[in-house]
C-alpha positions as a Markdown table, in Angstrom:
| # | Residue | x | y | z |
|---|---|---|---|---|
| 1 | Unk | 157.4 | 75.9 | 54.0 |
| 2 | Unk | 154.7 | 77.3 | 52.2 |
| 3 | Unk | 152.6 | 79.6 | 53.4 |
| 4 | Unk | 149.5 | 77.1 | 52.2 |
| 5 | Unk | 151.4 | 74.1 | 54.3 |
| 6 | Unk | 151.4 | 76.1 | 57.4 |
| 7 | Unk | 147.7 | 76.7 | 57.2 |
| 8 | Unk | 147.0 | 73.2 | 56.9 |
| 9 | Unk | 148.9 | 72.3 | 59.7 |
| 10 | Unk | 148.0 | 75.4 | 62.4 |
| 11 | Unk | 144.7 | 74.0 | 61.2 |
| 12 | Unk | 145.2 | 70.4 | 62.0 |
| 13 | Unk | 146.7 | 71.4 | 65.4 |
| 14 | Unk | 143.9 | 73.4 | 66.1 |
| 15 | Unk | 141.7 | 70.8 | 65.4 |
| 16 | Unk | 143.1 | 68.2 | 67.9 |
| 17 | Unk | 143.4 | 70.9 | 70.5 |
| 18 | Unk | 139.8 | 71.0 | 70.4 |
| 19 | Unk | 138.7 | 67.2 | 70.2 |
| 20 | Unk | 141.4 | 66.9 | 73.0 |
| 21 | Unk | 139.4 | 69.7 | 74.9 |
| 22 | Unk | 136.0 | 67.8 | 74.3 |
| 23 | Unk | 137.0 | 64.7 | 75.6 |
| 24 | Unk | 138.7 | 66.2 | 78.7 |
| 25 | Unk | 135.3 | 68.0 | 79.2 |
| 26 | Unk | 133.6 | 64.3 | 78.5 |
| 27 | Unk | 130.1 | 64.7 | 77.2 |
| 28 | Unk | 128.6 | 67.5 | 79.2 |
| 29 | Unk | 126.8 | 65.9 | 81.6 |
| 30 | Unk | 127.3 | 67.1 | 85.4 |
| 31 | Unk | 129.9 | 65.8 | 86.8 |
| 32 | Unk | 128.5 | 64.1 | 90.9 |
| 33 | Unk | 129.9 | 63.8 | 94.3 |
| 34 | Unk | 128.8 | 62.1 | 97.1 |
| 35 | Unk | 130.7 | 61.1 | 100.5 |
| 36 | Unk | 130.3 | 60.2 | 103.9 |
| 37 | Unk | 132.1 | 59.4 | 107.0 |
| 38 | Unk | 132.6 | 56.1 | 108.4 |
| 39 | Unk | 134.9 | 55.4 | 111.7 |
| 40 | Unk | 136.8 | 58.5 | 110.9 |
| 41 | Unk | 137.3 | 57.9 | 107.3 |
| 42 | Unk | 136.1 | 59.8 | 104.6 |
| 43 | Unk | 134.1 | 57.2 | 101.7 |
| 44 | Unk | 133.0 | 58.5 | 98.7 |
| 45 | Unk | 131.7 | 58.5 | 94.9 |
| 46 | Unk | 132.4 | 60.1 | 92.3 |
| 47 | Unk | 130.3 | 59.7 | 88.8 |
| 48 | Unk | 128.7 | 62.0 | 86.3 |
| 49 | Unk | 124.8 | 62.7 | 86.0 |
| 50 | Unk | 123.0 | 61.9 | 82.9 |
| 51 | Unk | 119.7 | 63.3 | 82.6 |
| 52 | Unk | 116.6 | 60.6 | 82.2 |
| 53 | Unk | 114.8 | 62.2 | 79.3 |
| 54 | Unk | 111.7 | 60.3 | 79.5 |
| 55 | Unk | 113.9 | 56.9 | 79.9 |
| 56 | Unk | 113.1 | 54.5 | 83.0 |
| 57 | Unk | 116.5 | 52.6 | 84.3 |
| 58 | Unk | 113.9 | 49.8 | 85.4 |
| 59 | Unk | 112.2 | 49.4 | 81.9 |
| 60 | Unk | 115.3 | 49.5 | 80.3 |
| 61 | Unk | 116.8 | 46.3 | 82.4 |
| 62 | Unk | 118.0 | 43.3 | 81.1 |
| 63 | Unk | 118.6 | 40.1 | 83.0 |
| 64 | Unk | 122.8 | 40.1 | 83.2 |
| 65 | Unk | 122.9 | 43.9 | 82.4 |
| 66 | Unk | 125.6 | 45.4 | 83.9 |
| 67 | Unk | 125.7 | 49.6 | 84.3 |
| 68 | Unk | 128.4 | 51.4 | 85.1 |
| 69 | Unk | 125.8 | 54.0 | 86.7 |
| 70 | Unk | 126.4 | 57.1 | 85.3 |
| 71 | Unk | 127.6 | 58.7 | 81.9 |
| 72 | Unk | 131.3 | 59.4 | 80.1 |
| 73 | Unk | 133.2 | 57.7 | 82.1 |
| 74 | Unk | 133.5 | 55.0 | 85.1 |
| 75 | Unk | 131.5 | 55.7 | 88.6 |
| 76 | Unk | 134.4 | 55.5 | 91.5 |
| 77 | Unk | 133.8 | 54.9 | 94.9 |
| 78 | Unk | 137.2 | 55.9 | 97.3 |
| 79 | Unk | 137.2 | 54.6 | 100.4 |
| 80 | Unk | 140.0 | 56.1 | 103.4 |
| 81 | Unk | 139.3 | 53.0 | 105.3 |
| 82 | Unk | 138.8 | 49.3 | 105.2 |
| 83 | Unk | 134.7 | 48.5 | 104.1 |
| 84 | Unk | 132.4 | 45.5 | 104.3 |
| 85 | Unk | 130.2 | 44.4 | 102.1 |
| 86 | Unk | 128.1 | 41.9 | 103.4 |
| 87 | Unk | 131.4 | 39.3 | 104.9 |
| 88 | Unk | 133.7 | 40.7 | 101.6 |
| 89 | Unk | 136.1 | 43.1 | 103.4 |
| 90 | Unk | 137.6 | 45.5 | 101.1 |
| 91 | Unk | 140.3 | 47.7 | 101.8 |
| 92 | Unk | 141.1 | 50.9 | 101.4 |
| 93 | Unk | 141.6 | 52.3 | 98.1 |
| 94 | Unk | 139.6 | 53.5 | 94.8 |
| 95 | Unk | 136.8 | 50.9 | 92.9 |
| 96 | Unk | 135.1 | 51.2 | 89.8 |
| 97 | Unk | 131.0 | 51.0 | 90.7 |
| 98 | Unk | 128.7 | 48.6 | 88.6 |
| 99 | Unk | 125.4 | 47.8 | 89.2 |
| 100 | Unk | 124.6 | 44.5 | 87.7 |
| 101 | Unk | 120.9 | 43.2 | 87.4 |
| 102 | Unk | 119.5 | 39.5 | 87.5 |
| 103 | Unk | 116.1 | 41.0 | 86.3 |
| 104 | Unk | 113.6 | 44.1 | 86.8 |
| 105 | Unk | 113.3 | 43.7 | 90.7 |
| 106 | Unk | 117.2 | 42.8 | 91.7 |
| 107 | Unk | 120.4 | 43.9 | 91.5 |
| 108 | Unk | 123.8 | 43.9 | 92.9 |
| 109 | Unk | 126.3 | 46.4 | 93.4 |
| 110 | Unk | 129.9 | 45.5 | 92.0 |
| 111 | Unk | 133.1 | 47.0 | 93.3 |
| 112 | Unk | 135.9 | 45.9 | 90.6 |
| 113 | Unk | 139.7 | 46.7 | 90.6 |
| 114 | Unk | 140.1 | 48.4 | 87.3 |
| 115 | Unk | 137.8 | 50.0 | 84.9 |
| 116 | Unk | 136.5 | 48.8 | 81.5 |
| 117 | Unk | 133.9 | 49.8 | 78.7 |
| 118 | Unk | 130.9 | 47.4 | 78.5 |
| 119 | Unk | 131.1 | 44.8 | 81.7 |
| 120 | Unk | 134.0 | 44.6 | 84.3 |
| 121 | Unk | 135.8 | 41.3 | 83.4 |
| 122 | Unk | 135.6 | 39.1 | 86.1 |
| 123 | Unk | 139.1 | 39.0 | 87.1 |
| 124 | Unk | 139.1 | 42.3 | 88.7 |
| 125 | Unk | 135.5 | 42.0 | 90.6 |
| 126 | Unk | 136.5 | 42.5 | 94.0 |
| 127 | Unk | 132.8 | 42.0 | 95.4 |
| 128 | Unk | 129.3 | 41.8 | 94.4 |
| 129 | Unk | 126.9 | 42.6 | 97.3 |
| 130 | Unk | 123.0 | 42.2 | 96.7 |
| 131 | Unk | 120.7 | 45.2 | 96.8 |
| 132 | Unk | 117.2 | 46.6 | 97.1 |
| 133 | Unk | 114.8 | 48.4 | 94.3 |
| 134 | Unk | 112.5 | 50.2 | 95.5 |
| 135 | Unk | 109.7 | 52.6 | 93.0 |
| 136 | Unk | 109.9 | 56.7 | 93.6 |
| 137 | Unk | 106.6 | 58.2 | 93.4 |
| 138 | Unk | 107.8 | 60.8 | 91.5 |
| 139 | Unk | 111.1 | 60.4 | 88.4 |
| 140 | Unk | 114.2 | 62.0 | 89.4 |
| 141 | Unk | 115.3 | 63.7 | 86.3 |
| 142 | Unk | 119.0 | 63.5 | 86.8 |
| 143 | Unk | 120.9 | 60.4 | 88.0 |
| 144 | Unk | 121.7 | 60.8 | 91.5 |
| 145 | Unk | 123.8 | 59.0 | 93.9 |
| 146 | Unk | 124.1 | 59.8 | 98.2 |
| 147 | Unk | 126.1 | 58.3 | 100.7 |
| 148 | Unk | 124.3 | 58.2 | 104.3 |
| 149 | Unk | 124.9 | 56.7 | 107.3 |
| 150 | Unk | 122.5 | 55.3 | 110.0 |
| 151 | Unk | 123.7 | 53.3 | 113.5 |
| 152 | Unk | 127.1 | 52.7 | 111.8 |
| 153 | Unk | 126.0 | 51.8 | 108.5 |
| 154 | Unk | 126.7 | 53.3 | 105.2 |
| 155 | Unk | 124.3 | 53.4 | 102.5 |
| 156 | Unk | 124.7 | 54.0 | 98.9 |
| 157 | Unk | 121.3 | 54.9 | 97.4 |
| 158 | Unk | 121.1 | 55.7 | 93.4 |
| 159 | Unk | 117.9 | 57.3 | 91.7 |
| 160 | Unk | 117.2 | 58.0 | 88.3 |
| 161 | Unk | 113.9 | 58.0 | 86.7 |
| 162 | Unk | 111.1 | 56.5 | 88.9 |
| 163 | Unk | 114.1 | 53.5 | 90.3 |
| 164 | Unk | 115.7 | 53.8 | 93.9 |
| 165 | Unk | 118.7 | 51.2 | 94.2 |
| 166 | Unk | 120.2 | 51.1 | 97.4 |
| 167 | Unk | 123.0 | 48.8 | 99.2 |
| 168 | Unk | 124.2 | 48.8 | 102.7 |
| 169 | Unk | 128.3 | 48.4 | 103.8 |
| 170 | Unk | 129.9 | 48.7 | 107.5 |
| 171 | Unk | 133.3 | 49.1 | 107.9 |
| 172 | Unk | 135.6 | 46.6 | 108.6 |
């Protein structure tokens, strides 16, 4: 083998070692984690941050969006123990997170059983439990999610930009 050949190959390997590096590192934006502990189980999510830049999740709704809130990849919530959303028991185990919106003022959080790019196909949505929006004063730059608990009740709240989602759960 040439001595021109081998350049074009180290130079072709080289090349996918570093798109191979840039999509393990996904698209820079901070990676999240949130958790909480429910009747001695840890829950919690896992999701990457995108940063508002001027945008306003509530301006940009569409009746029948669905977001996979966050960036690069799917939002996951892991739960150690069995959860309840609303009378929808689900069991231990790892979901992908979707919030899906009727309009500007409600929403629903979606647990589904496997991931996928634009909408979860409705095979795998395990449940879809309404939520609250509420307005922050002030916009959170950066997309954030907590876990919280209060008299035995978790809470998943999301801000980003002026918008405060939240959604309650129990265990089961």
């Amino acid at each position: 083998m040439g001595s021109r050949a081998y350049k074009k190959i180290s130079t072709g390997i080289f090349a996918l070692i570093l798109l191979a590096t840039a999509f393990a590192l996904g698209h820079g934006n901070d990676h999240g984690h949130a958790h909480v502990t429910l009747a001695n189980g840890e829950v919690s999510v896992e999701y990457h941050r995108p940063l508002a830049k001027g945008r306003d999740l509530l301006s940009m709704v569409q009746p029948g969006l669905y977001w996979r809130m966050g960036a690069d990849g799917p939002t996951t919530l892991n739960t150690e123990v069995d959860l309840l959303f609303g009378d929808t028991t689900v069991p231990k185990g790892e979901y992908v997170l979707w919030a899906h919106f009727e309009d500007s003022e409600r929403w629903s959080l979606v647990l589904a059983t496997a991931p996928s790019r634009r909408q979860p196909d409705p095979d795998t949505i395990l449940v879809s439990r309404p939520g609250s929006i509420s307005k922050n004063t002030e916009a959170v730059e950066q997309l954030t999610i907590e876990l919280t608990t209060e008299n035995n009740t978790g809470i998943l709240v999301l801000e980003w930009g002026t918008a405060r989602l939240s959604v309650n759960f129990t265990t089961a």
